[in-house]
Structures are given as structure tokens and as C-alpha cells.
N, C-alpha and C positions, 0 to 999 in steps of 0.2 A: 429104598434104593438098594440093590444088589450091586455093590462094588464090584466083582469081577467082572459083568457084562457090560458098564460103566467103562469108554476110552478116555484119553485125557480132554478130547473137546470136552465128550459130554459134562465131566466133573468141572469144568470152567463154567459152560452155561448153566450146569446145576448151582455152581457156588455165586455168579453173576446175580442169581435167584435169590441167595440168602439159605439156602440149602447146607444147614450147617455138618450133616452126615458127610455131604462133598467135601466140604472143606477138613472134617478129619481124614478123609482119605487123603486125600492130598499130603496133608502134615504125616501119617506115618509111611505116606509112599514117600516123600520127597527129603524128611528131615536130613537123615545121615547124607544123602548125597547133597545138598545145598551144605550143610554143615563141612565135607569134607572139603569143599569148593573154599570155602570162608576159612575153613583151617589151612588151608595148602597157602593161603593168599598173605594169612597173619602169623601162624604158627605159635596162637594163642588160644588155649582151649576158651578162656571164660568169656573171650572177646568173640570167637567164633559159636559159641553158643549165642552170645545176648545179638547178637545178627544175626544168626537165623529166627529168633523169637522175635525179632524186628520186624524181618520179611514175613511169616505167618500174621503177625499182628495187622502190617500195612494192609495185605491182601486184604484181609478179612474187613476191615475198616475203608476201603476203597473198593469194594467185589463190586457193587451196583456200576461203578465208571467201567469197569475194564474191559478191553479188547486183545485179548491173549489168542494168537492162530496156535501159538503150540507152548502148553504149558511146561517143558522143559527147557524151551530157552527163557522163557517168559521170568519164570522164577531164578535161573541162572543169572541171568541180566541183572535183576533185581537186587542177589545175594552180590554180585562185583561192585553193583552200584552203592552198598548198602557199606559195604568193603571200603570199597578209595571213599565216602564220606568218610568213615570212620578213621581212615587214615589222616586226613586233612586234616579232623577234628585235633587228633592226636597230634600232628605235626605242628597247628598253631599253641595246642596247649603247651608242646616243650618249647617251643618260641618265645611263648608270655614267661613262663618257669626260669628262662633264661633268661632273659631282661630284667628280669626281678631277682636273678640272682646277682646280676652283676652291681643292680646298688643294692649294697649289703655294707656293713661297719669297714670293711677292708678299702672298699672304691670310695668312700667318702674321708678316711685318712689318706688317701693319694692327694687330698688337695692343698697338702701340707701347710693348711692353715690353723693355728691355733682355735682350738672350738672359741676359747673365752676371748677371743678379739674380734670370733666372727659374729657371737653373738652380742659383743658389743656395738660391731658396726650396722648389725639389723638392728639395734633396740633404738642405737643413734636417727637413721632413717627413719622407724618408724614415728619418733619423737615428731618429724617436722609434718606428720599427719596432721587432716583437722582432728581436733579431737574426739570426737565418738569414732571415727573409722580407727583413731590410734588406740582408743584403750578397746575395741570390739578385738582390733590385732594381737595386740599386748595380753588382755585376759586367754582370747582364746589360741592365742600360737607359742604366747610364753610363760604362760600362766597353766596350761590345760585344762579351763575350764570348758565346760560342753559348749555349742552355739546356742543353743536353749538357753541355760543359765545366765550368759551373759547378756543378752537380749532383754530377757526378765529384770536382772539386776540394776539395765542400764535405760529400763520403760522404755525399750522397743520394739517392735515385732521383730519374729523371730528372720522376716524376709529380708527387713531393710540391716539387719544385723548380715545378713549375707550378701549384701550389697557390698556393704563397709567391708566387710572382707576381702571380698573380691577387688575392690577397690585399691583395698592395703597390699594386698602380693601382688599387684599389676604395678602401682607404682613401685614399690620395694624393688622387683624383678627386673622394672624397668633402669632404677638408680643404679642396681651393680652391675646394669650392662649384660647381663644373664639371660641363655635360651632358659625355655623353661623345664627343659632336662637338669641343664646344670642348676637352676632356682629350685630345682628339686631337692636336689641334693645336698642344697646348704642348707633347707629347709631340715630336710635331718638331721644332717650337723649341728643346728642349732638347738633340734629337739636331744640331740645325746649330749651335747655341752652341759644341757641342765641337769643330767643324769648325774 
């Protein structure tokens, strides 16, 4: 293939082909300018790089489907689209980052409860358990031992041991009148009480 007599259809239907000469032309025709598109957008070098190695990759992994009339918007399109994902992505990740930062040791002493009375009043509740759901509760919520071990310990599969579990913070959560935000969070409590 002689790239210069090559226009941009043709290297679209070349690369449509599997024509993989096409497709380096493409990448050293189009990088810097898709990249400065992705930089201008983020004003992130390493992020505006791994998007445009995105958008090369896609293409090339998707070339048999496509219908490009003009490969500079075509691949523009792509780099913005490849952008605001990337953005989302990033926007939900400091989303989660932030909810998880707010229960942290600080939000669970705002509930000016004594850990040693809290975890008194979970040991009390769990006590009126039947008993395998209380000691599956007991070994593995106040004891730390794995769900494995206790299961084993106590000859029963390791499912019906997560049953009992389940079972145990449903009622427990249910007895202190607690969303399961806030069952959350005593659940910590409880676990730094023993600290």
C-alpha cells in the first residue's frame, strides 16, 4: 500500500479489511491530534494518553463492523466518547471514595455510644439467637474467625453457615431498629470495641 495516494476513505475500507499497514497509518496520522483533543478535554497527560491507546485498540478490535463516511470525525467522536466514559468512571470512583471515607473511626465515635455497652447490647441480642445461627454470629462477628472455620468447626457447610449469618444481622439489625447504613456502622463499632 502506498500511504500517500491512500485518502481517508480509502484507509477506512483498507482497515474495514484487516489491513493492518492502514491502520498504522492512521495511528501516526491521527495520534497527536486525537490525543490533543483528549488532552484539551482532561488536562491529564497519562489519562489523555491511555484514551487514545483505547481508541486505536477499539478500532482495530471492532474494524470488520464499522461505517466511518469521514475518518476524522469518526475518530474524534470516539476520542470525546472515550473522554466523558472516562470521566463518569472517575466521577463515580470519587463518589464511592467519599462514602467510604465518611465511615471512617471519626463517624462512628459521633454515635456517642460507649463501644463496651454496644457491644454488650449486640452479644445480648445475639444470645436470644437459635443456637447455631448465634455461635456462626458470635465466632464469626465477635470472635473473627473466617466463615470457613466456623462452618468446619461447627460440621456445617460452609453455605448453610452463611445462611445463619445472614439470618443473625437481619434479626440483630432488625432488634436495634437500624437502616442498614446505620447497622453498618455499629457493626464497626463493635469490631473497634474489641480492638
Amino acid at each position: 500500500m502506498n500511504a500517500v495516494t491512500v485518502d481517508d476513505n480509502g484507509l477506512a475500507i483498507l482497515l474495514k479489511n484487516g489491513d493492518a499497514t492502514a491502520f498504522t497509518e492512521i495511528y501516526n496520522c491521527y495520534w497527536d491530534k486525537l490525543y490533543y483533543i483528549a488532552y484539551k478535554l482532561l488536562k491529564d497527560t497519562n489519562a489523555a494518553e491511555e484514551i487514545v491507546q483505547d481508541v486505536f485498540l477499539n478500532l482495530w478490535k471492532n474494524k470488520e463492523g464499522l461505517e466511518i463516511q469521514s475518518l476524522t470525525s469518526y475518530l474524534a467522536a470516539m476520542t470525546r466518547y472515550s473522554v466523558f466514559h472516562y470521566l463518569a468512571k472517575e466521577k463515580k470512583s470519587r463518589v464511592k471514595e467519599e462514602k467510604l471515607g465518611q465511615i471512617n473511626e471519626g463517624a462512628v465515635a459521633d454515635f456517642n455510644v460507649d463501644h463496651k455497652i454496644l457491644l454488650q447490647i449486640v452479644t445480648e441480642l445475639s444470645n436470644k439467637l437459635p443456637e447455631k445461627c448465634r455461635l456462626v454470629f458470635q465466632y464469626n462477628k465477635l470472635h473473627d474467625q473466617p466463615l470457613s472455620e466456623v462452618a468446619r468447626n461447627l460440621n456445617i457447610s460452609q453455605k448453610t453457615a452463611e445462611g445463619h449469618l445472614t439470618k443473625a444481622l437481619r434479626v440483630i439489625r432488625d432488634s436495634l431498629g437500624a437502616t442498614p447504613g446505620e447497622f453498618l456502622l455499629l457493626m464497626i463499632a463493635v469490631m473497634m470495641s474489641k480492638k
